[in-house]
N, CA, C and O atoms as a Tripos MOL2 file, in Angstrom:
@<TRIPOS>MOLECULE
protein
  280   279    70     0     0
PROTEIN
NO_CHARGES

@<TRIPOS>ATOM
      1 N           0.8420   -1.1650    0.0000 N.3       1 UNK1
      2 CA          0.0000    0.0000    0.0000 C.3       1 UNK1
      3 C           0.8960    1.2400    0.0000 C.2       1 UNK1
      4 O           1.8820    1.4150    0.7150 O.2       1 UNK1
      5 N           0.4370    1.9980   -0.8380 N.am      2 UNK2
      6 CA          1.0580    3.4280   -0.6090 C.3       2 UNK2
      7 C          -0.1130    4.5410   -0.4860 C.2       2 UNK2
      8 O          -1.2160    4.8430   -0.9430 O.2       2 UNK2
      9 N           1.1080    5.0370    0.6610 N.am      3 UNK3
     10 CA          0.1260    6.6360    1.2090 C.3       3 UNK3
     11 C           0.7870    7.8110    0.7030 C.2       3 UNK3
     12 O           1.9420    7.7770    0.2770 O.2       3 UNK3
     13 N           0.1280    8.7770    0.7380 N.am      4 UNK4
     14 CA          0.7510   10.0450    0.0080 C.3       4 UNK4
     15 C           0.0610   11.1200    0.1430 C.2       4 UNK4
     16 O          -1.0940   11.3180   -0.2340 O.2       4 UNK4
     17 N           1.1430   12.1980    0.9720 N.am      5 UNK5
     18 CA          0.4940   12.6930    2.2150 C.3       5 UNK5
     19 C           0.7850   14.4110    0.9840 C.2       5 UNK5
     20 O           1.9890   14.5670    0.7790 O.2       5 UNK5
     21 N           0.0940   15.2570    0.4440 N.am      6 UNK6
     22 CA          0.1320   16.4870   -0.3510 C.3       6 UNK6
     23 C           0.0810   17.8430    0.8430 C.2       6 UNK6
     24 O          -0.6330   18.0020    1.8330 O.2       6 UNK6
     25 N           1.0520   18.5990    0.3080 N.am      7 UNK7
     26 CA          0.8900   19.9460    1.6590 C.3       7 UNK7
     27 C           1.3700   20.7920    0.7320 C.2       7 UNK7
     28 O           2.3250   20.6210   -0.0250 O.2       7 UNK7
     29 N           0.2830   22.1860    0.8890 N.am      8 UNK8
     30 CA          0.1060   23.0520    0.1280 C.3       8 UNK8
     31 C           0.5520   24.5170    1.0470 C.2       8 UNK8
     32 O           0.3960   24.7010    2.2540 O.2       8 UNK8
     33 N           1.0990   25.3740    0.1100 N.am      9 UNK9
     34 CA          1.3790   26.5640    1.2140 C.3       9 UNK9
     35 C           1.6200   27.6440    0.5530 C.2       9 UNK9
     36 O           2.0160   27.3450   -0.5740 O.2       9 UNK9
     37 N           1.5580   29.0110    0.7530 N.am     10 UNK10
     38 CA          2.6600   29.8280    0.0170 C.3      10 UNK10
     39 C           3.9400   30.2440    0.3990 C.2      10 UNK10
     40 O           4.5170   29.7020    1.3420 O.2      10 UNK10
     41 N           4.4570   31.1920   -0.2730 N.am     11 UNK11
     42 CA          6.1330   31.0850   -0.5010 C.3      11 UNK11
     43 C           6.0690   31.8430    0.9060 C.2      11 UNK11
     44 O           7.0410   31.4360    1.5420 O.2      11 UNK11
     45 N           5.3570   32.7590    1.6610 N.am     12 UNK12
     46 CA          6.1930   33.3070    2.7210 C.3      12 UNK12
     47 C           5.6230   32.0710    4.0290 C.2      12 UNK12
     48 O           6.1530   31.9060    5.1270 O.2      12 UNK12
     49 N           4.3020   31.2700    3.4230 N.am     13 UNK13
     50 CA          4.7510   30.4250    4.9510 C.3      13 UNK13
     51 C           5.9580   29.5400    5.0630 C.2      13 UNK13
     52 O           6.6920   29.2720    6.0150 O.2      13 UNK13
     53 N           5.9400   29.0800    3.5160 N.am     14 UNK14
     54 CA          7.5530   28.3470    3.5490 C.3      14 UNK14
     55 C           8.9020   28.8920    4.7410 C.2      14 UNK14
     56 O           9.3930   28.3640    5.7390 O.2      14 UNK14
     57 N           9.1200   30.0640    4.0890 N.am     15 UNK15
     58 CA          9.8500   31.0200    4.1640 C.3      15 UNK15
     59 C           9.9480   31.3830    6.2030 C.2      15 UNK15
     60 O          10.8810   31.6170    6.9710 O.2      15 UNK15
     61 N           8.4750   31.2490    6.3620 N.am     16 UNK16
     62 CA          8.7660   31.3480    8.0390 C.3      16 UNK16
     63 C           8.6580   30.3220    8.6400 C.2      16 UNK16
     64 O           8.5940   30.4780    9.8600 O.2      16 UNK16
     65 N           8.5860   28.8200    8.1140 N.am     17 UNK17
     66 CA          8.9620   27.4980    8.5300 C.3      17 UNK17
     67 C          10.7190   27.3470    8.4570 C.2      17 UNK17
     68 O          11.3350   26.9460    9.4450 O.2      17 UNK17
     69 N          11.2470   27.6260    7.4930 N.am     18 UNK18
     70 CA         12.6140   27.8880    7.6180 C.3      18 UNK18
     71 C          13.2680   28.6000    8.5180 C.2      18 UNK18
     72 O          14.1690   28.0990    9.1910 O.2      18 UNK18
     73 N          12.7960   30.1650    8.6650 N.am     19 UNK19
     74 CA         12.9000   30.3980    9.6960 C.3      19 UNK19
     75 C          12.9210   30.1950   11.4880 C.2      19 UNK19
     76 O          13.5780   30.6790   12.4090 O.2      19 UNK19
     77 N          12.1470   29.5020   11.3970 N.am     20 UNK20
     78 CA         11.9930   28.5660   12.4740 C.3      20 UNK20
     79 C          12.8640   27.4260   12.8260 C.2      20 UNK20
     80 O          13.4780   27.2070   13.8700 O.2      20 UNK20
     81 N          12.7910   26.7950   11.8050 N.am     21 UNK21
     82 CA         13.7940   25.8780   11.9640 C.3      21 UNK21
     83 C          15.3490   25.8140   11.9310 C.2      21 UNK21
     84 O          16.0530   25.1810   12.7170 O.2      21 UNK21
     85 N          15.8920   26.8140   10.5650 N.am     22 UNK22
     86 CA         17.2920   26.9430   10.8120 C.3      22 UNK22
     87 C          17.6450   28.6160   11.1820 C.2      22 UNK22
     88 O          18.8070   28.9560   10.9620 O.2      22 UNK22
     89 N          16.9110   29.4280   11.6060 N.am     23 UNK23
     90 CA         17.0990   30.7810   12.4570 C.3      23 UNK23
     91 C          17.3000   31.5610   11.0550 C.2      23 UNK23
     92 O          16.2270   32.1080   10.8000 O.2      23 UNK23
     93 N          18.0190   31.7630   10.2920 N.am     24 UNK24
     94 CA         18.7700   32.3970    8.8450 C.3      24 UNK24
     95 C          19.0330   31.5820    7.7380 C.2      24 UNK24
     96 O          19.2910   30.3790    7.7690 O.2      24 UNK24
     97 N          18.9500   32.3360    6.7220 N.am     25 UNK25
     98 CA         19.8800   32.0540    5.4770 C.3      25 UNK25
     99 C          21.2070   31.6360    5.6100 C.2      25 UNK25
    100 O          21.7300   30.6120    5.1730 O.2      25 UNK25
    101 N          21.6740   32.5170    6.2430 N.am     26 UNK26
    102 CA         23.2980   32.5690    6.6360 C.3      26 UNK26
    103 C          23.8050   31.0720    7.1300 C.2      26 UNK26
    104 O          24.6790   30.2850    6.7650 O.2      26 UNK26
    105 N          22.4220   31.1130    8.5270 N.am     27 UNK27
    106 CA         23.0400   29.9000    9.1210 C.3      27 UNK27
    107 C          22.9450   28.5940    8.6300 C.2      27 UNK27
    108 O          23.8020   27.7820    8.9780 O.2      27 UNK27
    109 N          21.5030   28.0640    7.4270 N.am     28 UNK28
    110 CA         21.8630   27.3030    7.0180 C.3      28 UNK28
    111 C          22.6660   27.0630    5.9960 C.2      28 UNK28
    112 O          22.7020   25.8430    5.8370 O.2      28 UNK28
    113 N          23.3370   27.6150    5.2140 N.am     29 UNK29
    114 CA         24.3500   27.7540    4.9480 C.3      29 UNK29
    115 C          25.4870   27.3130    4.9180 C.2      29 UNK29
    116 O          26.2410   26.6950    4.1670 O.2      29 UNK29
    117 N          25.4370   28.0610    6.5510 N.am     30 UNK30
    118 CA         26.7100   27.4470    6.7820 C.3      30 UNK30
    119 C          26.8160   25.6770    7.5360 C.2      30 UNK30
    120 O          27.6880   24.8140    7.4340 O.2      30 UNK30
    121 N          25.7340   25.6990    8.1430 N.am     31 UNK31
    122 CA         25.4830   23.5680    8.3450 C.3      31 UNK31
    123 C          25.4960   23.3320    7.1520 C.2      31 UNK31
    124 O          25.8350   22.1520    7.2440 O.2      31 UNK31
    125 N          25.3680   23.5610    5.7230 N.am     32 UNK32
    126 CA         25.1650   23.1710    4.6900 C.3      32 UNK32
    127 C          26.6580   23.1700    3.7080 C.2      32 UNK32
    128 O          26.9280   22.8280    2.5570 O.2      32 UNK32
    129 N          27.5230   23.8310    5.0190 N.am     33 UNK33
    130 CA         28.7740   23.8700    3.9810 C.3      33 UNK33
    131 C          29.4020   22.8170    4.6510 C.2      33 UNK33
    132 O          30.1620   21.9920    4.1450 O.2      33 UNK33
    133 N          28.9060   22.9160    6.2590 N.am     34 UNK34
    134 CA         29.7950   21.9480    7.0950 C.3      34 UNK34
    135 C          29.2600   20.2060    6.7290 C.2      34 UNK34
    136 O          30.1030   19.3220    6.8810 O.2      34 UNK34
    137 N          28.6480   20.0440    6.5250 N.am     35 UNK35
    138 CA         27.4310   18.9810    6.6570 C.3      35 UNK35
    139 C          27.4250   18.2290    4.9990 C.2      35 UNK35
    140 O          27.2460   17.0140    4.9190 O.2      35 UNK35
    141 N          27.6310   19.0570    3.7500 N.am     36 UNK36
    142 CA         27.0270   18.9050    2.8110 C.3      36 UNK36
    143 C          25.6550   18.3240    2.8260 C.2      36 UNK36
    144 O          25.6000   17.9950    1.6410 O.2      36 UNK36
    145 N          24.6760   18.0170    3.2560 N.am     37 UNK37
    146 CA         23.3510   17.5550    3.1150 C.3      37 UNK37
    147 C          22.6780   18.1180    2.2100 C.2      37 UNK37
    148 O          22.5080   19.3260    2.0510 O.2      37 UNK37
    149 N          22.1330   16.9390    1.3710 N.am     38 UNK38
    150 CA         21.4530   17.5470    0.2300 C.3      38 UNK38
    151 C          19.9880   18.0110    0.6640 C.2      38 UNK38
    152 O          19.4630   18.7730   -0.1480 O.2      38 UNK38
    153 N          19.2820   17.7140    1.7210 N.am     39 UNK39
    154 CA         18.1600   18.0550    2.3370 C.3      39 UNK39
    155 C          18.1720   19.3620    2.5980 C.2      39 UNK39
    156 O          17.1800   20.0790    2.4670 O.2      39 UNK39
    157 N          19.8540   19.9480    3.1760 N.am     40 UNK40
    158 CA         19.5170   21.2550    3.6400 C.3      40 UNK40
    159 C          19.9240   22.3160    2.4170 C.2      40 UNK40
    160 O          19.7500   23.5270    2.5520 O.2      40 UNK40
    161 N          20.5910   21.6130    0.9820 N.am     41 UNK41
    162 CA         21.0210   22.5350   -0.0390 C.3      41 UNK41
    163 C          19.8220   22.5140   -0.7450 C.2      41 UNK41
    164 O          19.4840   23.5990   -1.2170 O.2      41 UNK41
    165 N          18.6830   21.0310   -1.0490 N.am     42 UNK42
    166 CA         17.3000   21.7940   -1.2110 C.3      42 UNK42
    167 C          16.6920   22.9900   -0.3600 C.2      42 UNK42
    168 O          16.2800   24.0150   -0.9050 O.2      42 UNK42
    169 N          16.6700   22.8310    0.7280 N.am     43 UNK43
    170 CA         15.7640   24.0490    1.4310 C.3      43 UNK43
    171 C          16.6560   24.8850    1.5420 C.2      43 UNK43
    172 O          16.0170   25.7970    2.0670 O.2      43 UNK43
    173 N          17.9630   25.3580    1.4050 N.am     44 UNK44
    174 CA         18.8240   26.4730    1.2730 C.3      44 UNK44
    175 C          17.8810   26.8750   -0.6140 C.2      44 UNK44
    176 O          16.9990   27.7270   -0.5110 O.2      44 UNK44
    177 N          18.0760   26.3550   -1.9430 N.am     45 UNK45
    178 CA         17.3390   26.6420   -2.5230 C.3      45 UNK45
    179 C          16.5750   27.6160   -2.4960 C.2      45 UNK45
    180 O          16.8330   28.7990   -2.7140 O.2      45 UNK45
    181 N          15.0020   26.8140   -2.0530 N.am     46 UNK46
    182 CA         14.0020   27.0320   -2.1250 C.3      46 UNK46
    183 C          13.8550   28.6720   -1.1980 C.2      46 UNK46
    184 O          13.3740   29.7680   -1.4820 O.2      46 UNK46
    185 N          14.4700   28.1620   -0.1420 N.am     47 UNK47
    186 CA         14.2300   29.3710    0.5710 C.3      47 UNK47
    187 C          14.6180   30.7120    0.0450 C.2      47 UNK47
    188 O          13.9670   31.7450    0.1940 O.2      47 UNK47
    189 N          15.8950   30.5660   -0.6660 N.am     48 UNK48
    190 CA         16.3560   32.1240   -1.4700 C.3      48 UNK48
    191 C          15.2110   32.2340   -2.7500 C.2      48 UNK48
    192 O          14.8190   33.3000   -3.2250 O.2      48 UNK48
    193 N          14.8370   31.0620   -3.1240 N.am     49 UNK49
    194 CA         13.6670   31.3090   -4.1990 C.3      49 UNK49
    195 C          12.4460   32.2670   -3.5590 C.2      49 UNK49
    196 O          12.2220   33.4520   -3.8080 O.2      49 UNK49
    197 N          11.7620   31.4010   -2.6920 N.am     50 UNK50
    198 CA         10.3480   32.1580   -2.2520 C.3      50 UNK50
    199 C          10.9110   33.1750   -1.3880 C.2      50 UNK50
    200 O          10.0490   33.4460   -0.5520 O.2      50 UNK50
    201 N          11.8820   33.8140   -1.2140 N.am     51 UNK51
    202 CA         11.8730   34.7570   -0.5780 C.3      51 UNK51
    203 C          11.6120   36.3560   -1.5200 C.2      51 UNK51
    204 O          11.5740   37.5350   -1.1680 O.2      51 UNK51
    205 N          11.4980   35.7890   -2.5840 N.am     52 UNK52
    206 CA         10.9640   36.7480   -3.5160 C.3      52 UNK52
    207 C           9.3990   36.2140   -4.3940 C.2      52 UNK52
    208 O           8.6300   36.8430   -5.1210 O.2      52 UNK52
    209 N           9.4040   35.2450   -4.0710 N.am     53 UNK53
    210 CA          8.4070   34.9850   -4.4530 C.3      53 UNK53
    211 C           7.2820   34.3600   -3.4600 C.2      53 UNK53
    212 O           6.8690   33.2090   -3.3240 O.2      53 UNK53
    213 N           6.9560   35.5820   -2.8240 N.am     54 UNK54
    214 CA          6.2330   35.1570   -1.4980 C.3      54 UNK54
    215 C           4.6580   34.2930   -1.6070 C.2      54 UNK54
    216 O           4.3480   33.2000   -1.1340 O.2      54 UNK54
    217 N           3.9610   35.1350   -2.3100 N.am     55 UNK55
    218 CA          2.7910   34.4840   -2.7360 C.3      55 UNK55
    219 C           2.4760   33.3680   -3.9390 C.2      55 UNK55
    220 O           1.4230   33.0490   -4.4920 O.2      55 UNK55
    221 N           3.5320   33.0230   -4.0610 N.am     56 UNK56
    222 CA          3.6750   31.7750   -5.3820 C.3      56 UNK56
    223 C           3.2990   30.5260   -4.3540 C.2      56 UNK56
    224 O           4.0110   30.1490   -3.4230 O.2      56 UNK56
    225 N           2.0340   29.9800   -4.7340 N.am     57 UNK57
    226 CA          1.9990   28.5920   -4.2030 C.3      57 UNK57
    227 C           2.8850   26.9650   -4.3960 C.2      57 UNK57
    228 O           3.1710   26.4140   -5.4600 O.2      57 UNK57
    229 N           3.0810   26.6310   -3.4210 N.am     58 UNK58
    230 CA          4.2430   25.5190   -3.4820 C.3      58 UNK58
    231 C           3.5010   24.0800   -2.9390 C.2      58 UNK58
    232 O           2.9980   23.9490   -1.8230 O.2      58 UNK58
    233 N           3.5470   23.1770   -3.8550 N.am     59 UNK59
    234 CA          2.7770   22.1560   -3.3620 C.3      59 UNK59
    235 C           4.1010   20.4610   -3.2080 C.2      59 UNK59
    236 O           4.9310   19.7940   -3.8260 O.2      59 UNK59
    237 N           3.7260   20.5390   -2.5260 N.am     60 UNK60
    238 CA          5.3540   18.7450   -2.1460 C.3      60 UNK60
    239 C           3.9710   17.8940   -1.3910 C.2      60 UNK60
    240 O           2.8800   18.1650   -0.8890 O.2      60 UNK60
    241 N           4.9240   16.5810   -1.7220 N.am     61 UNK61
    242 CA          4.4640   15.5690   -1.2580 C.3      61 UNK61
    243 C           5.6320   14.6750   -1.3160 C.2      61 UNK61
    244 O           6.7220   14.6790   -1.8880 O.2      61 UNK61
    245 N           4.5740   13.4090    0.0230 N.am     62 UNK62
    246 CA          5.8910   12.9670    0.4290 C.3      62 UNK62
    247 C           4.7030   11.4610    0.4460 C.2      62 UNK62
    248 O           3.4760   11.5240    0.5130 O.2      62 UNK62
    249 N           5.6540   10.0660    0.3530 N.am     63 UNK63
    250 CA          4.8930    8.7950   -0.1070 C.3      63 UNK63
    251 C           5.4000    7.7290    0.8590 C.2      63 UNK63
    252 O           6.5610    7.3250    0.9150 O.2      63 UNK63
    253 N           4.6450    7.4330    1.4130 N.am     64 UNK64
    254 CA          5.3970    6.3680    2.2980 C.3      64 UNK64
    255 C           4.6560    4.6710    1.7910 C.2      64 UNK64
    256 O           3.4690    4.3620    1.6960 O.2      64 UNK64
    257 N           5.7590    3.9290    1.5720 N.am     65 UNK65
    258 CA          5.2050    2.2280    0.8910 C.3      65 UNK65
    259 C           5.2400    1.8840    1.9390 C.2      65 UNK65
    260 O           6.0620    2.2290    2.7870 O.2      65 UNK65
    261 N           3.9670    0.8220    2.1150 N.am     66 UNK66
    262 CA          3.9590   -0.2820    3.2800 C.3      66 UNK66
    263 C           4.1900   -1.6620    3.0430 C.2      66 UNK66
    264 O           3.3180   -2.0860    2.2840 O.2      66 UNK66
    265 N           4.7700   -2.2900    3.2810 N.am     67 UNK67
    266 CA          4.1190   -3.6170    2.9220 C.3      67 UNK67
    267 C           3.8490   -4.3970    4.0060 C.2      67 UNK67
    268 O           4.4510   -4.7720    5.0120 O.2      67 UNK67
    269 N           2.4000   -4.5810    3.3430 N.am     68 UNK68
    270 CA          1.5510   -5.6850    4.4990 C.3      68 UNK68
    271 C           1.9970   -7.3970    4.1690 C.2      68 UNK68
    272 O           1.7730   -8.0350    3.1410 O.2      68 UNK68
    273 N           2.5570   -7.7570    5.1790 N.am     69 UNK69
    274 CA          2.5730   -9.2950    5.1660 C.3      69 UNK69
    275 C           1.3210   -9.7260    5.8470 C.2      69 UNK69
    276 O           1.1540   -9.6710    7.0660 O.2      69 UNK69
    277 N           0.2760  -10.2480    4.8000 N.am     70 UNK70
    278 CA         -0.8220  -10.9430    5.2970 C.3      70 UNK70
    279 C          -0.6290  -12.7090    5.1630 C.2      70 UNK70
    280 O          -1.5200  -13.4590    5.5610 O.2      70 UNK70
@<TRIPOS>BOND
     1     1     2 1
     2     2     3 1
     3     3     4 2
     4     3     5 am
     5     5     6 1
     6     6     7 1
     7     7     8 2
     8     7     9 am
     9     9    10 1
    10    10    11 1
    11    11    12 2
    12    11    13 am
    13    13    14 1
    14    14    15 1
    15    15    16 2
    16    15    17 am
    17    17    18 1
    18    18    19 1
    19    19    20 2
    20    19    21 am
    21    21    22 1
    22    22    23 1
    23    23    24 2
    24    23    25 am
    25    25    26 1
    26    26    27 1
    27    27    28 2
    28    27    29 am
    29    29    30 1
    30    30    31 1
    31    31    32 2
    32    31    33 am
    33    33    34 1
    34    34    35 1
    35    35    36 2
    36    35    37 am
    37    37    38 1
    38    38    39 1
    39    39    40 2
    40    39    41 am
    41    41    42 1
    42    42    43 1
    43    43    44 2
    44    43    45 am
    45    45    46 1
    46    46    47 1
    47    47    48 2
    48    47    49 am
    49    49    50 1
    50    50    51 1
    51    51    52 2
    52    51    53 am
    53    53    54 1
    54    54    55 1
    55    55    56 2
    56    55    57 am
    57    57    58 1
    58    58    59 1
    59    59    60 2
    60    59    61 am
    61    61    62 1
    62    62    63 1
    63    63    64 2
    64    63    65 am
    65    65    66 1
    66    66    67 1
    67    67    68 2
    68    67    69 am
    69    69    70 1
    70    70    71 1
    71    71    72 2
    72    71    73 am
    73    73    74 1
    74    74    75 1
    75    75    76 2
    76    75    77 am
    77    77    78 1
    78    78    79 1
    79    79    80 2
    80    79    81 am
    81    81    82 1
    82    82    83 1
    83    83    84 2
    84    83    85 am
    85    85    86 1
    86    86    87 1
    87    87    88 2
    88    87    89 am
    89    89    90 1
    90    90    91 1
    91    91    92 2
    92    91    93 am
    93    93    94 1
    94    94    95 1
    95    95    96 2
    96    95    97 am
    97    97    98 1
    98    98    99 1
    99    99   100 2
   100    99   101 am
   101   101   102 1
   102   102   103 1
   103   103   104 2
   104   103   105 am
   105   105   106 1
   106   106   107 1
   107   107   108 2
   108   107   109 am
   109   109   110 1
   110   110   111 1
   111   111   112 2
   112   111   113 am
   113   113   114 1
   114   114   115 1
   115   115   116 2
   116   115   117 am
   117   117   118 1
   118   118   119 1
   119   119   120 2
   120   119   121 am
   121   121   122 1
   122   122   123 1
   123   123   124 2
   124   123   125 am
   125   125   126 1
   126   126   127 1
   127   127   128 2
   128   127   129 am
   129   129   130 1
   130   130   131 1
   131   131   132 2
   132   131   133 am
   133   133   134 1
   134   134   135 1
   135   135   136 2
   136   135   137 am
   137   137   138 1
   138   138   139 1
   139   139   140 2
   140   139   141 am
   141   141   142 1
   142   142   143 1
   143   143   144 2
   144   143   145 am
   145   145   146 1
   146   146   147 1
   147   147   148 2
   148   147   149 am
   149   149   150 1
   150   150   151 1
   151   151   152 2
   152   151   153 am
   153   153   154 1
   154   154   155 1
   155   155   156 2
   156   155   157 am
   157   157   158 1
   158   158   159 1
   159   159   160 2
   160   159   161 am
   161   161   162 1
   162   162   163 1
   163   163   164 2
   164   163   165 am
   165   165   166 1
   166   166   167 1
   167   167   168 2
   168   167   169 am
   169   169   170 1
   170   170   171 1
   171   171   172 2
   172   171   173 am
   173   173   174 1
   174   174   175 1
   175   175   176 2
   176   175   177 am
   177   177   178 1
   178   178   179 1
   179   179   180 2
   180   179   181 am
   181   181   182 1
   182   182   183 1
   183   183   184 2
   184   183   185 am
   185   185   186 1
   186   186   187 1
   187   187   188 2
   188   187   189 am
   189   189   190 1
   190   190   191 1
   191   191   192 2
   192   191   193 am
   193   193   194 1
   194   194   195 1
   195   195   196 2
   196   195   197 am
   197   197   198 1
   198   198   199 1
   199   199   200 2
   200   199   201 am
   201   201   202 1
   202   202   203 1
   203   203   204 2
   204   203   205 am
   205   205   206 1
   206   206   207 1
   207   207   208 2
   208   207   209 am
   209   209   210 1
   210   210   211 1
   211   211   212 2
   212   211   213 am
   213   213   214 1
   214   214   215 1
   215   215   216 2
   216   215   217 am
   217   217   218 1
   218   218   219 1
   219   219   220 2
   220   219   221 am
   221   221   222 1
   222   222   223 1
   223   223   224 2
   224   223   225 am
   225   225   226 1
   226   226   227 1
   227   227   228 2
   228   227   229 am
   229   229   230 1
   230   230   231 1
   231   231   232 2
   232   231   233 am
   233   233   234 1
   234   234   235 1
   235   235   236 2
   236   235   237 am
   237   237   238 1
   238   238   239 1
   239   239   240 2
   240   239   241 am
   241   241   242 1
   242   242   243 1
   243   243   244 2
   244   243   245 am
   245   245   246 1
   246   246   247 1
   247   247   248 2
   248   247   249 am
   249   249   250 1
   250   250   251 1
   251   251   252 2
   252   251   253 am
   253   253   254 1
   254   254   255 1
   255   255   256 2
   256   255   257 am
   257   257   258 1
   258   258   259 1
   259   259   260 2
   260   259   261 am
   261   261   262 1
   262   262   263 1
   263   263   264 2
   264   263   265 am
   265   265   266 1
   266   266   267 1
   267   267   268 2
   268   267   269 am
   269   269   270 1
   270   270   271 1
   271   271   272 2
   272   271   273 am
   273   273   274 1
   274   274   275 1
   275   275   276 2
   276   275   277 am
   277   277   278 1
   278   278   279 1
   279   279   280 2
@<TRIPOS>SUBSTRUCTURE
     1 UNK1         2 RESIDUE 1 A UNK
     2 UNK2         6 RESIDUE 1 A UNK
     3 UNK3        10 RESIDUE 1 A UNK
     4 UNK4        14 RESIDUE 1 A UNK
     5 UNK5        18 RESIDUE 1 A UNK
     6 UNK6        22 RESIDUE 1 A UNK
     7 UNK7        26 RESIDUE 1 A UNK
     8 UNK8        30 RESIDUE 1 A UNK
     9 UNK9        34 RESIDUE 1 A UNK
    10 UNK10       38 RESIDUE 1 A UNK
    11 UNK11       42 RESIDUE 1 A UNK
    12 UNK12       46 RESIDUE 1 A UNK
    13 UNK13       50 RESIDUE 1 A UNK
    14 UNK14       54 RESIDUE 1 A UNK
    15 UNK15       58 RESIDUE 1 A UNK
    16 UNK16       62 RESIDUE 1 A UNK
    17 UNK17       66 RESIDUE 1 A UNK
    18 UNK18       70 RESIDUE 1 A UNK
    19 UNK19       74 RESIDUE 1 A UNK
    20 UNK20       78 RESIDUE 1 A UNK
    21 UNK21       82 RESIDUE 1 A UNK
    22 UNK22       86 RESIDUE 1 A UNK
    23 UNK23       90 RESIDUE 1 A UNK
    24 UNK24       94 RESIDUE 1 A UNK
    25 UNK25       98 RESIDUE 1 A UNK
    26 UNK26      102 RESIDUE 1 A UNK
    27 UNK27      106 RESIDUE 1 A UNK
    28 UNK28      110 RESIDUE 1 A UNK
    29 UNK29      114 RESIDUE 1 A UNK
    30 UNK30      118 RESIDUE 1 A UNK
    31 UNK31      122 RESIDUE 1 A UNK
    32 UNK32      126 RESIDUE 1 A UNK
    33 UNK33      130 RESIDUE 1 A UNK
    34 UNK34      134 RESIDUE 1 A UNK
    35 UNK35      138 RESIDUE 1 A UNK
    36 UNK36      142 RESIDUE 1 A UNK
    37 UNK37      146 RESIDUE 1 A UNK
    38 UNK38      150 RESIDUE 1 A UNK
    39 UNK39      154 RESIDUE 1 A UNK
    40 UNK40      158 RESIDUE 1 A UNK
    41 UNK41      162 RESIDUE 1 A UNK
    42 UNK42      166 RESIDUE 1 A UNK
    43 UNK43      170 RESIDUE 1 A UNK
    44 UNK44      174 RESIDUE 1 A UNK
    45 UNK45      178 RESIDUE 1 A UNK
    46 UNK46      182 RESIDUE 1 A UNK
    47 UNK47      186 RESIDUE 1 A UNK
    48 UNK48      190 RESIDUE 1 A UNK
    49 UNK49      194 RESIDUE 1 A UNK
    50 UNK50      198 RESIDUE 1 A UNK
    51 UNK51      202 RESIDUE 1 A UNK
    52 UNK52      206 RESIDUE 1 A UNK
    53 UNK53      210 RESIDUE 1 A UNK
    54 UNK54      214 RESIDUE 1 A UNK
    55 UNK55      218 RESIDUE 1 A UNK
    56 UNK56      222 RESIDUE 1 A UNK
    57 UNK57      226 RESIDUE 1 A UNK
    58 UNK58      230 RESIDUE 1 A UNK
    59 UNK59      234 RESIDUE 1 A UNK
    60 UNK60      238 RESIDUE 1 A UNK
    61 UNK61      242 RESIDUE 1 A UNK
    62 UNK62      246 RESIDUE 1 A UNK
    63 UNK63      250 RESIDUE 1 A UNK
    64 UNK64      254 RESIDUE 1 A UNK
    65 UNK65      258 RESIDUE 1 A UNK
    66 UNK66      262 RESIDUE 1 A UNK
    67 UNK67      266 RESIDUE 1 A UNK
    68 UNK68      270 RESIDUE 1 A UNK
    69 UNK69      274 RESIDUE 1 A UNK
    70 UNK70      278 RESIDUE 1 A UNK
């Protein structure tokens, strides 16, 4: 079975979920130089994106497979 969970938002709630989570631009950044993680060089991305594009809607999803042993 697969689930698949859709979350819809615009660019400045993005933008203050990031905030939240890594404080700055700057700072993720810089975990992102120390770290290389490609998780945080997507949301390093995105975040310099919608920060000009505040009201542009952004839609992700994420899929999780189960498998049932019946």
């Amino acid at each position: 079975m697969i689930i698949t969970s859709v979350k819809k938002q615009k660019g400045y709630e993005f933008t203050r979920e990031m905030k939240e989570k890594y404080g700055s631009i700057e700072n993720l950044d810089e975990l992102f130089q120390k770290s290389n993680n490609m998780k945080m060089y997507v949301d390093l991305r995105n975040w310099r994106y919608y920060e000009t594009h505040l009201n542009e809607e952004i839609e992700t999803s994420e899929s999780i497979v189960l498998n049932n042993h019946c």
